[in-house]
N, C-alpha and C positions, 0 to 999 in steps of 0.2 A: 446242391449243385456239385458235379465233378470239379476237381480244383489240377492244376498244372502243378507236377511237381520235381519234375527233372532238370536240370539245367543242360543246357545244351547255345551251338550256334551252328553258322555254316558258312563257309571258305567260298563256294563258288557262285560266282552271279547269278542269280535264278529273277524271274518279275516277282513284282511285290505278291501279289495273294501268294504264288505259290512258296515264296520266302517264309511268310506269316504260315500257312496251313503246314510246315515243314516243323515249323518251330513248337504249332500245338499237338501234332506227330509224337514230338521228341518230349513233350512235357516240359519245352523248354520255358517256364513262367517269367524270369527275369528280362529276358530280349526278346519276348514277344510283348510283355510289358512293355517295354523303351519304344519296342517298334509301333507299339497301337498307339502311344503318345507323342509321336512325333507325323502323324498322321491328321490329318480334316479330319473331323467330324462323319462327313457324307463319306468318306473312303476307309473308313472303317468301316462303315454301316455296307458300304458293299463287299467287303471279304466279309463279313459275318454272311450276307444272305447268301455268298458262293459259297456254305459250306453245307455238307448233309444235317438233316435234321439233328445225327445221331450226336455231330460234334459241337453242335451248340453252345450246350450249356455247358460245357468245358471252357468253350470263347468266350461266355458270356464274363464268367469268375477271372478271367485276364484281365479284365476290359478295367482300368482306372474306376474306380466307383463315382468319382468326383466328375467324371466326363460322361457315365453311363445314359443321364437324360439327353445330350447333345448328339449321341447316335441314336439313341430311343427316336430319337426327333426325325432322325434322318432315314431311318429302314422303312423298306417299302412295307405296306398297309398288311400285307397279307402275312409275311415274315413277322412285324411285327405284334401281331395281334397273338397268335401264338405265343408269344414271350410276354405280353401280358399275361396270359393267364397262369402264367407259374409263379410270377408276384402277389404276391401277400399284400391286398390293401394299401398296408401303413406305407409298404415301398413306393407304391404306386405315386400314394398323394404326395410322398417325401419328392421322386424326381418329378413330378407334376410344378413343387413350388418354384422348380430352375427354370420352366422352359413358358416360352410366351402364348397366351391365352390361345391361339389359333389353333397351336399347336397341340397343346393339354385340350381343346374341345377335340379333336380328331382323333388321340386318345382315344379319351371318355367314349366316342361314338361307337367304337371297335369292339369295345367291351358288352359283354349280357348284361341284360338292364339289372341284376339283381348286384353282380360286383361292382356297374359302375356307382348304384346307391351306397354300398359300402366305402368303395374309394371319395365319394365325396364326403359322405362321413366324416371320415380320417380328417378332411382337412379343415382347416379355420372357418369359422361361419361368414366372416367377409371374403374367402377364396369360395369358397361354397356356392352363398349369394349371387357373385359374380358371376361364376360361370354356367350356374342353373339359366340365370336370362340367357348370355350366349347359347344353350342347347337349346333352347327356345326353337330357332333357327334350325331349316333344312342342311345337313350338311353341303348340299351340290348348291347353297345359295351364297349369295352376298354377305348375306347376316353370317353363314357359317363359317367364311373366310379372314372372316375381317377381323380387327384387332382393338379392344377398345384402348388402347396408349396415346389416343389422338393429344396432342394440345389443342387447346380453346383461348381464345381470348376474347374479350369485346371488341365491337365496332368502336368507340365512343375514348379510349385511352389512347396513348399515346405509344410514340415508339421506345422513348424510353420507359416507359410503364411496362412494356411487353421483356422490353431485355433486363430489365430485374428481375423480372418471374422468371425467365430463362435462368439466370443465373442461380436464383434458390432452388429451382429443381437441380441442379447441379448434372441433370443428366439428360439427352433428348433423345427418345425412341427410335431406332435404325431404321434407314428409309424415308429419316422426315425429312421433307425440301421445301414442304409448305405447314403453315399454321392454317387450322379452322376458327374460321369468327361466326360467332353468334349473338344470339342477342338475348335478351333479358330471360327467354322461354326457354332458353336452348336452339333454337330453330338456325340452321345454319343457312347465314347471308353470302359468305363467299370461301376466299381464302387467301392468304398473303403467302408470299415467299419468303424462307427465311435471306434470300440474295439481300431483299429489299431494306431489311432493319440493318444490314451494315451499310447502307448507303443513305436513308433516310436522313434526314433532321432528327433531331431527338423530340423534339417538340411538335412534331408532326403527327396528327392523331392515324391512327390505321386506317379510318374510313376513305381516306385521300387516296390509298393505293391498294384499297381493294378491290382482288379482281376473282370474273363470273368463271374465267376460260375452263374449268374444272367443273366439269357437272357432277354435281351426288347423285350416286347410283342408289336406288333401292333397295331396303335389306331382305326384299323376296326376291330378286332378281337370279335367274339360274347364274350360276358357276362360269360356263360357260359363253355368256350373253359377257359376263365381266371381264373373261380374256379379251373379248372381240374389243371392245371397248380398250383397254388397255394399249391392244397393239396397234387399232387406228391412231387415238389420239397421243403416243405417246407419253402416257401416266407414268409414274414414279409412284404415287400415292392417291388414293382419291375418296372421299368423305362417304359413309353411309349413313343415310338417314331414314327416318319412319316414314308411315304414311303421311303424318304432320309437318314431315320437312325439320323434324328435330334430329340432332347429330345423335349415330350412335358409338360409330367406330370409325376406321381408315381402313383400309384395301393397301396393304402396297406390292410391287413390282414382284418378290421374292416368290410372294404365294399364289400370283396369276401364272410365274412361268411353272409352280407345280401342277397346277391345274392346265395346261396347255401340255406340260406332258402326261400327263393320263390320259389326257384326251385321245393324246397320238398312241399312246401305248395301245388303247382302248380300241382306236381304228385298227390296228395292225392286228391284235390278238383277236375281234372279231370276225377278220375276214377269215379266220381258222376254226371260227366258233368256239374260243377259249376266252377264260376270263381275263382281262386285265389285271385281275391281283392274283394270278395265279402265282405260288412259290412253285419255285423249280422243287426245289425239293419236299414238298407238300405232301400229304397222305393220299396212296394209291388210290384206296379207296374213292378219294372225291375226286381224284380227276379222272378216274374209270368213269365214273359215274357222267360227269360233263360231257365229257367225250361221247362217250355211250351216247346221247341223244343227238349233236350233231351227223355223227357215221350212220346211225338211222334214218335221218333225213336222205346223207346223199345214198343210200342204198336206195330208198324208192323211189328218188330221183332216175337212179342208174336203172331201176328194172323198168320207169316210163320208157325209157329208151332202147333197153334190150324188146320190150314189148313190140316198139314200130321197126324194128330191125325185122323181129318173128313175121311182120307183117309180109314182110318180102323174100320170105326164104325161097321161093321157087326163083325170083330173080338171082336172088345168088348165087343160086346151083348153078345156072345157063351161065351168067358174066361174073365170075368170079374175081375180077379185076374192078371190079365195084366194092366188093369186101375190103381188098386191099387199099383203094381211094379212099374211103369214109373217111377214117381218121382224119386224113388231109382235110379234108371238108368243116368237119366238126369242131376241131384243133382253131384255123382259123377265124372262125365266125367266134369261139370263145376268147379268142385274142384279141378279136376286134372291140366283142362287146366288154372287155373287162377295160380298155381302153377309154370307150366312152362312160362305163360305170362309174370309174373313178373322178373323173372330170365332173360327171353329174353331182357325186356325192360332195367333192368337193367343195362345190357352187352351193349346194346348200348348208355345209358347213361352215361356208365364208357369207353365209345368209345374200349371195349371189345369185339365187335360184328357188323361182320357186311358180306356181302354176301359172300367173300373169306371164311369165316369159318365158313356158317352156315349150313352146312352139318355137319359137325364134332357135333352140336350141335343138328340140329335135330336126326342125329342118337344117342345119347345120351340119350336122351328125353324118342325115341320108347320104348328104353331099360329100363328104368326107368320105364315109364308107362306099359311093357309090366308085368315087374315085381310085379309093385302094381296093375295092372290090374286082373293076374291071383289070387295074393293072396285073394285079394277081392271079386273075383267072385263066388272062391270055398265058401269063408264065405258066400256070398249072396244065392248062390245057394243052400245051404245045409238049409238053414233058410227057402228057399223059400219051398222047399222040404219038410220039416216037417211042416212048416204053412200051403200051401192046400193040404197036403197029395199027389202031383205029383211027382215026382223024371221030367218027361220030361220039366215042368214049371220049376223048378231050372236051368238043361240044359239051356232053352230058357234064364232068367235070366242073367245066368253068360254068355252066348254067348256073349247078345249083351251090357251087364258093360264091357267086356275086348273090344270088339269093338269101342265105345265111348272111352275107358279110350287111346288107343292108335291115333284115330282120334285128341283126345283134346291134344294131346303131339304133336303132327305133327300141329295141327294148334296154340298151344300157343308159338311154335316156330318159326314157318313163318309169320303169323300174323305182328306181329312189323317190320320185313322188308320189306314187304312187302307193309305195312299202309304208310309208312315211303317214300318207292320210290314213292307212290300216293301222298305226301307232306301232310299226314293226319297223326297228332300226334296219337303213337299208344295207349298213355296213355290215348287218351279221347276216341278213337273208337274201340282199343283192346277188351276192356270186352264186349261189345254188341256184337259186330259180332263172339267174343267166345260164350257167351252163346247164340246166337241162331244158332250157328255150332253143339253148343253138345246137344242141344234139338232138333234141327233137327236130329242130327243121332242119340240118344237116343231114342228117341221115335218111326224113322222108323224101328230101328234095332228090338226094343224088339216086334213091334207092327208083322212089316213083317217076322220075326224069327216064330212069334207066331201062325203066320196066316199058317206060313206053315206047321210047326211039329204039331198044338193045332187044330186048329179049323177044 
């Protein structure tokens, strides 16, 4: 790896990354040092992934060796997968033994199946063991989330039975706010609080104030299904267990809100038709290539509509003040519908929504849209009307804006269920196939409205 080898600093107040990126400029290794170690974890991991590819592995040889797995932990998937594979095994499994099981499976995932056989390798046959059953598990599951550090105890001992065990561990897993109780099989019967054992009797067996309010989620349960669950019932922690109801692991708070942000990241970068792990700074190559097939799509999108435009070219010629309308037309009805899309998609991401009640929703929409439809149309119309001196052009106009604006309500509505029983995410193909619904009837509406009353 390139090493920093100049000393250097800087007099004027500048924001942190570019403070940090100045200092790896300058070679300066010693206060870029101090500065990554007086830094979180997670904020270092973000000025590493704001740098180019090229500067990397110069930041990387800055980085405290001792704190290296704690940003490992923290850089995004795609960033950091990449920087795995420039590690040598033995490194791997070395910062594998600092960082918590969840975390080293997510690792492991990232890697080609032949290095991460090597990396487990490397490591001790009871880390090994371990985290083979963990990969077990899908990573977007429960199983793949979850952490096995749970504490157990019996139903059947005591309160002070529980706080000597506490005590010889000398140490309790971050995130714990509750103990799991089980029973002779393993099979978890509930879970106590740790509130409880400072308030209890001592002599008061656990089974007295065991409580159900915490369901065990299933270790096939998607990723996703476990946010949902977390932010209804307000979890801290919550138990995974098998099909048998035996305990495997904990779920806590930390690694659902990572999973809640991917999710969002995920929405946001689909409606662009880009990956959610995309590195900004990533190889040409593969994001040419990504890209390459979304722009595909909306080009034949775009020539379905230059098509019914061709449709109409003699009207064009005669009212040429229909050319210039279109866009107006088109523009709104895709405004509307991206309005309702979202709302849709959301309802069924909040599992809000779904074919039982989406009548109730599309007729909701109409109404909605009927209502912004007509208000808008009269505005269009009256403008259109005083711009080329037609009163029946305005007419044309607003006919076919309330047209469109109620099409795009009925299709921003159906659309995501629809996309959804095709098994096609509606958040990546939603907006295309809306906006070439509302260009297509936008522009047959005002063209053929035109052709009949104008030309």
């Amino acid at each position: 790896m390139n090493e920093c080898r100049l000393e250097g600093d800087l007099a004027r107040p500048v924001p942190r990354h570019e403070r940090l990126t100045e200092l790896l400029e300058q070679g300066a290794v010693g206060p870029l040092r101090d500065a990554l170690n007086e830094l979180h974890p997670a904020e270092a991991a973000d000025w590493f992934e704001s740098l180019p590819a090229r500067d990397r592995d110069a930041a990387w040889s800055c980085i405290d060796p001792a704190r290296r797995h704690d940003v490992l932990a923290e850089i995004e998937d795609a960033v950091r997968a990449g920087r795995l594979l420039t590690m040598r095994p033995e490194e791997l499994a070395a910062l594998a033994a600092h960082l918590d099981e969840d975390d080293v499976v997510d690792i492991l995932q990232e890697l080609p199946e032949e290095v991460m056989e090597d990396v487990l390798e490397a490591m001790a046959a009871q880390d090994r063991e371990r985290l083979a059953r963990a990969l077990a598990f899908p990573e977007d599951s429960a199983g793949g989330l979850m952490n096995r550090d749970a504490i157990s105890v019996r139903a059947d001992v005591t309160v002070e039975v529980v706080q000597r065990y506490l005590r010889r561990l000398g140490e309790i897993p971050p995130a714990t706010n509750r103990l799991m109780v089980v029973d002779r099989d393993g099979r978890l019967r509930g879970t106590i609080r740790l509130a409880d054992l400072l308030t209890r009797d001592a002599e008061e067996p656990v089974e007295a104030f065991l409580q159900g309010d915490v369901a065990p989620i299933a270790a096939d349960l998607p990723a996703n299904e476990v946010s949902k669950l977390f932010e209804r019932r307000d979890y801290v922690s919550a138990p995974v267990v098998d099909g048998e109801g035996r305990l495997l692991g904990r779920i806590t708070v930390d690694d659902v809100v990572d999973v809640i942000r991917d999710e969002e990241e995920r929405s946001f970068m689909q409606m662009a038709g880009l990956d959610e792990e995309d590195d900004l700074f990533g190889p040409i190559g593969a994001a040419a290539r990504r890209r390459l097939v979304w722009l595909g799509t909306n080009l034949a999108t775009a020539l379905v509509a230059a098509w019914v435009i061709g449709r109409f070219d003699e009207t064009i010629e005669q009212v040429v003040a229909l050319a210039i309308l279109m866009p107006v037309v088109a523009s709104m009805g895709g405004i509307a519908g991206t309005q309702t899309l979202t709302v849709a998609i959301r309802g069924i991401a909040l599992g809000q929504l779904g074919f039982h009640n989406a009548r109730a929703l599309v007729g909701k929409e109409l109404m909605v849209g009927g209502i912004n439809g007509l208000v808008w149309a009269a505005v269009v119309a009256a403008i259109a009307a005083l711009w080329f001196r037609d009163p029946w052009l305005g007419a044309v106009v607003a006919a076919a804006l309330l047209l469109n604006t109620l099409v795009a309500a009925l299709a921003g509505a159906s659309l995501p269920l629809l996309l959804r029983r095709l098994s096609i995410d509606p958040a990546l193909a939603g907006g295309v196939v809306l906006t070439t619904i509302t260009d297509v009837v936008g522009f047959a509406a005002i063209l053929g409205l035109g052709a009949l009353a104008l030309a």
